[in-house]
C-alpha positions in Angstrom: 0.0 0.0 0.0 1.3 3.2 -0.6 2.2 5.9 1.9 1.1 9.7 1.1 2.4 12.3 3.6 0.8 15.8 3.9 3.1 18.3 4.8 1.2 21.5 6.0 -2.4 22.1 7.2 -2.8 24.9 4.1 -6.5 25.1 2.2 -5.8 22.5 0.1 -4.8 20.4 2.1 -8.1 20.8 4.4 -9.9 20.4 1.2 -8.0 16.9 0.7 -8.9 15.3 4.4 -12.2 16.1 3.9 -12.6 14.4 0.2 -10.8 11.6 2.1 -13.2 11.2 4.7 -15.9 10.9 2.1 -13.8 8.8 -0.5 -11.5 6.7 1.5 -7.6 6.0 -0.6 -6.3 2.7 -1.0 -3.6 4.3 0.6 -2.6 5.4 4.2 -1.8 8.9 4.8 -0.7 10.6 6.7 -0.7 14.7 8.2 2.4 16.4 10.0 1.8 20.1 11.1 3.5 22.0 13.3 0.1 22.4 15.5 -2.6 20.5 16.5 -5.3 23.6 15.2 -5.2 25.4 11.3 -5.3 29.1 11.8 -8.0 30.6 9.2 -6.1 33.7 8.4 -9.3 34.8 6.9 -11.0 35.0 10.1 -7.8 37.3 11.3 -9.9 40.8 11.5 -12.6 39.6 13.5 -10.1 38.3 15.9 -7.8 41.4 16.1 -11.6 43.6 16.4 -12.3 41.1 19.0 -15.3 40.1 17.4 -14.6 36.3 17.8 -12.3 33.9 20.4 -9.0 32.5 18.9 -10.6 28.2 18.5 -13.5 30.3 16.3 -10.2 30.9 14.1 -8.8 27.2 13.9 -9.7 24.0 12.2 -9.4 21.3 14.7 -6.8 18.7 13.2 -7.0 15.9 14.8 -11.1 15.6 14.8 -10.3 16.1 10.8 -8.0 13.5 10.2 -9.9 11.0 12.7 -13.2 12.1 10.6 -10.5 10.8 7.3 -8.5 7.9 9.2 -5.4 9.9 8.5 -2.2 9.6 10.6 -2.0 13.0 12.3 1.5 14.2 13.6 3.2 17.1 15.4 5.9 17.9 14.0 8.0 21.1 12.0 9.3 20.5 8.4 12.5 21.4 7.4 11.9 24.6 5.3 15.5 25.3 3.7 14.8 21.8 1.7 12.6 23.9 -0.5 15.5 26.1 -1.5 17.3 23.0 -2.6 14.6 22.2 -5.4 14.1 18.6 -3.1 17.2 17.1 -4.4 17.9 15.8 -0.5 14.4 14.4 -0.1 14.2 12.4 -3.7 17.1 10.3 -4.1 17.3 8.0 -7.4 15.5 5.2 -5.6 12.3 7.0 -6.0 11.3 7.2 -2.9 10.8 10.2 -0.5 12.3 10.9 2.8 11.1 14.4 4.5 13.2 15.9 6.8 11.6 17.6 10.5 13.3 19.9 13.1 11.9 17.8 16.3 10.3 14.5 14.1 12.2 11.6 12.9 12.5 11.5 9.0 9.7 10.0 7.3 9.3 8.1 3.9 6.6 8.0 1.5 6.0 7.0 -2.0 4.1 10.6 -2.6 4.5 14.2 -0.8 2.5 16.9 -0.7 3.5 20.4 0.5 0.7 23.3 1.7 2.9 25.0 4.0 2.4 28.5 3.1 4.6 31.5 1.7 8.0 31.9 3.4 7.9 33.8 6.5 8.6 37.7 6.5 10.1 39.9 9.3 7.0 41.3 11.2 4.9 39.3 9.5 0.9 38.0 10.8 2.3 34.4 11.0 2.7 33.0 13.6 -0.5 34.1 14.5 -0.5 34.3 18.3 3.0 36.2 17.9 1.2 38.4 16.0 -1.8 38.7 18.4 0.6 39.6 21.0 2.1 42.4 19.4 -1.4 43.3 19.1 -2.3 43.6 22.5 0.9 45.2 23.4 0.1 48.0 20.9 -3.3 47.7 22.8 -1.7 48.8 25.8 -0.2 51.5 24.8 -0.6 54.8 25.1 -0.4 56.1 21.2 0.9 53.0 19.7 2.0 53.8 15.5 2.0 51.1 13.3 2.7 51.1 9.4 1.4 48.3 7.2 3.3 47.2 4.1 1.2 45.9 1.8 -2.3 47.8 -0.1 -4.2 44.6 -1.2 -6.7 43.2 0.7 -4.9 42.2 3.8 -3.4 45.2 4.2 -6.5 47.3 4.1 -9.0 44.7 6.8 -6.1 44.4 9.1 -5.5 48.2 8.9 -9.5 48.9 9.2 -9.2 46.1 12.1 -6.6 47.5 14.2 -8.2 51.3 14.0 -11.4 49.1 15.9 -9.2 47.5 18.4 -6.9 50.6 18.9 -9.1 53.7 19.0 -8.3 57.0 17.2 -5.4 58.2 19.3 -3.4 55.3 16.7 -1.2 56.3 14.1 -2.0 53.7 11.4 -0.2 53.8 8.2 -0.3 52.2 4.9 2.9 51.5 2.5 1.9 51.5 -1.2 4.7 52.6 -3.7 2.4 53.1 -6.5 -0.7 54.5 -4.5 -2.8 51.8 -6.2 -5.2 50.1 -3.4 -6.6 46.3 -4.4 -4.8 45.9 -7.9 -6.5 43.0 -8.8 -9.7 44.4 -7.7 -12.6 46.5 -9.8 -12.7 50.2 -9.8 -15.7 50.3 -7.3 -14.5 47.9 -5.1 -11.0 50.4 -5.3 -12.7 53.7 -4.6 -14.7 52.1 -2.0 -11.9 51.0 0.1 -10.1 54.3 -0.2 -13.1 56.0 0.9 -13.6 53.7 4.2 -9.8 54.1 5.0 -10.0 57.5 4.6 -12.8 57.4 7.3 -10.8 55.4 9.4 -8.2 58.3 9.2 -5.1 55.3 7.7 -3.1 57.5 6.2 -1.3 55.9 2.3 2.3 56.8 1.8 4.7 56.0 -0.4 7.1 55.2 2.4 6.5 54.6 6.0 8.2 57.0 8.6 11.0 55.2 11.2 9.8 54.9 14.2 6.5 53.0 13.5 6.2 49.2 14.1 5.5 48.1 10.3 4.0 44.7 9.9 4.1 42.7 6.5 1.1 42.1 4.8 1.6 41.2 1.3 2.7 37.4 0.3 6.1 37.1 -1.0 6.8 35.1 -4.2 6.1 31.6 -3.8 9.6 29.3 -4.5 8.6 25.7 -5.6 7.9 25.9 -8.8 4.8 22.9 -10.2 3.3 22.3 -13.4 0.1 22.4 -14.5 -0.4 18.7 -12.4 0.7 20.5 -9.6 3.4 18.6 -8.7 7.1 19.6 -8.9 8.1 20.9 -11.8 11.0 19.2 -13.4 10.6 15.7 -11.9 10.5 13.0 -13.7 8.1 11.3 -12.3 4.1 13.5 -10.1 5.3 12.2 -6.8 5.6 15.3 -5.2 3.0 18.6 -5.0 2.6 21.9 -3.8 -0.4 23.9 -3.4 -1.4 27.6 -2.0 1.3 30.4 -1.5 4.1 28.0 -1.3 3.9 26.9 -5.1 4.6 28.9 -8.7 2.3 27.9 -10.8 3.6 28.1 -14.6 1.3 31.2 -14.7 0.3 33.6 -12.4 -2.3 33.1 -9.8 -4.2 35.3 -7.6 -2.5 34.9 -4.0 -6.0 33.9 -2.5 -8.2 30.8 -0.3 -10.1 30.2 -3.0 -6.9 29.4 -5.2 -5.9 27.5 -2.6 -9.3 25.5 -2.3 -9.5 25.4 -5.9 -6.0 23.5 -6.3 -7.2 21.2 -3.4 -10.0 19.7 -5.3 -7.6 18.8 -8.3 -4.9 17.9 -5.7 -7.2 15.2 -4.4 -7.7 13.5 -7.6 -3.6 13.6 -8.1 -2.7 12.2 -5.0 -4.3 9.0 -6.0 -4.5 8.7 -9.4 -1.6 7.6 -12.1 -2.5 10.0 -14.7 -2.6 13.3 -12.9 -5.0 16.3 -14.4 -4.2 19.7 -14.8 -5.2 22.4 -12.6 -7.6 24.9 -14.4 -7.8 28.3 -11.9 -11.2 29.5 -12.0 -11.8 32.6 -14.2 -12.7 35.3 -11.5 -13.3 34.3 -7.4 -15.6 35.6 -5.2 -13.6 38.0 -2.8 -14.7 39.9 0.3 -13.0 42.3 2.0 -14.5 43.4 5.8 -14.5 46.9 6.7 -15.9 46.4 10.1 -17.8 43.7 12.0 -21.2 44.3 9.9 -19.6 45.7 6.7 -17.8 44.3 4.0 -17.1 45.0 0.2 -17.2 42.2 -2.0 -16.1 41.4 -6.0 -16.3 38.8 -8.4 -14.9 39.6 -11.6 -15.7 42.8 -12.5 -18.9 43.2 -10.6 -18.5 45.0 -7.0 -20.9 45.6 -4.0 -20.4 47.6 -0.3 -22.5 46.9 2.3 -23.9 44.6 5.1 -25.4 41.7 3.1 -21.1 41.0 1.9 -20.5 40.3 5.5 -23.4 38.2 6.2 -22.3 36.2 3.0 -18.4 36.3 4.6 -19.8 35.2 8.3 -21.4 32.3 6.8 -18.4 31.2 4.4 -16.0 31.7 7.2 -17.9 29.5 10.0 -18.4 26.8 7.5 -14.9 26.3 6.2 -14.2 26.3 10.1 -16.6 24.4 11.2 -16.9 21.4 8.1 
């Protein structure tokens, strides 16, 4: 029987246990993370405006992989392999040894990687690090914090931490270009200029010294796949990558529902000889809250603002947590 290790609790990778637990593999597999919960960076505003408690944030891991009879293990993967193109984990034998930084090595006939874009300085992952710096800026007294990065995570955790912080914060956003949402429409644009301009978050081309910055954009992903979405250059589809730690051979949106997307085609590859090609979606739904009742939302060019975007986000957000 053959082994197929999961490496990273990512979106597509939730999306896999739970086809699994509906369509059992003639395989076992098995999960290592380096935690027992997911965080749902999506849910990351309502927790920094306090809105909902840190488990309303997290998939619960080992009730998933129970629900999937998957192997569930605790334990941190050895990152720098991915600079090395995986040349240490697939020897000519064919099989697949990954590496862990408190785990014993584990082999597998197939890997699969959701682990995420590298880590930045200051940036929201870990979560609970970054929660902490949260509530020390809490604390103070007139706390200034600059944001690099205008897309959409910039702008909600900006919009988020004026909530939690009050207006005596100094709340700055870094974009070099002065464009806000670049993939978004124009609507979706002027409306989120208009909220943070409410919000008194001041855009600048550079952010002052002196302010505690924290990255919000996702740097460029470094394992480059094919269209299969396994590794690109490998003879044979043994091992993937999904989400913000893959390059696709074109361009992707940097989003969950990319991520989810890839999952669906990702559990058909992990257990199949003749692996399909991902096909990205045209246009995604994207939403984009502006406080805890209002949101702006855009799929494709189409674009709406109000209270019936965040009803549709509250219900998306408690069922991918709660599935």
């Amino acid at each position: 029987m053959k082994r197929i290790l999961l490496i990273g609790a990512g979106h597509a990778h939730i999306v896999v246990l739970r086809h699994f637990a509906k369509h059992r593999p003639n395989a076992e597999v098995i999960l290592v993370n380096d935690s027992e919960h997911a965080w749902y960076t999506g849910a990351l505003p309502a927790l920094i405006r306090g809105d909902i408690k840190p488990e309303q944030a997290q998939v619960d891991l080992k009730k998933l992989t129970d629900r999937a009879s998957v192997s569930f293990r605790i334990a941190t993967f050895e990152r720098h392999c991915e600079e090395r193109r995986y040349d240490a984990i697939h020897p000519p034998s064919h099989s697949i040894t990954a590496h862990f930084t408190n785990h014993p090595p584990i082999d597998c006939d197939i890997l699969s990687l959701s682990i995420g874009s590298p880590k930045t300085l200051n940036g929201i992952k870990p979560i609970p690090d970054f929660l902490r710096r949260v509530a020390r800026w809490e604390a103070a007294q007139n706390p200034k914090v600059g944001i690099i990065g205008s897309g959409a995570a910039g702008i909600e955790i900006a919009l988020a931490l004026r909530i939690r912080l009050g207006k005596n914060a100094e709340i700055h956003i870094q974009s070099r270009d002065g464009i806000l949402l670049p993939t978004a429409p124009a609507k979706a644009k002027k409306n989120a200029a208009r909220a943070l301009q409410n919000a008194n978050i001041k855009i600048v081309k550079r952010l002052l010294a002196g302010l505690d910055t924290i990255t919000a954009f996702t740097p460029e992903a470094r394992i480059e796949v094919a269209k299969t979405l396994a590794l690109a250059g490998h003879p044979q589809d043994t091992i993937f990558a999904t989400g913000d730690s893959a390059k696709f051979p074109s361009p992707l949106p940097r989003s969950g529902a990319i991520a989810v997307a890839q999952g669906r085609t990702l559990a058909y590859n992990l257990t199949h000889a003749q692996p399909k090609n991902f096909k990205p979606p045209l246009a995604s739904l994207a939403i984009l809250s502006l406080d805890s009742t209002h949101a702006i939302a855009w799929y494709g060019v189409f674009s709406c603002t109000g209270r019936l975007p965040m009803h549709v986000k509250n219900y998306l957000d408690r069922s991918w947590i709660e599935s």
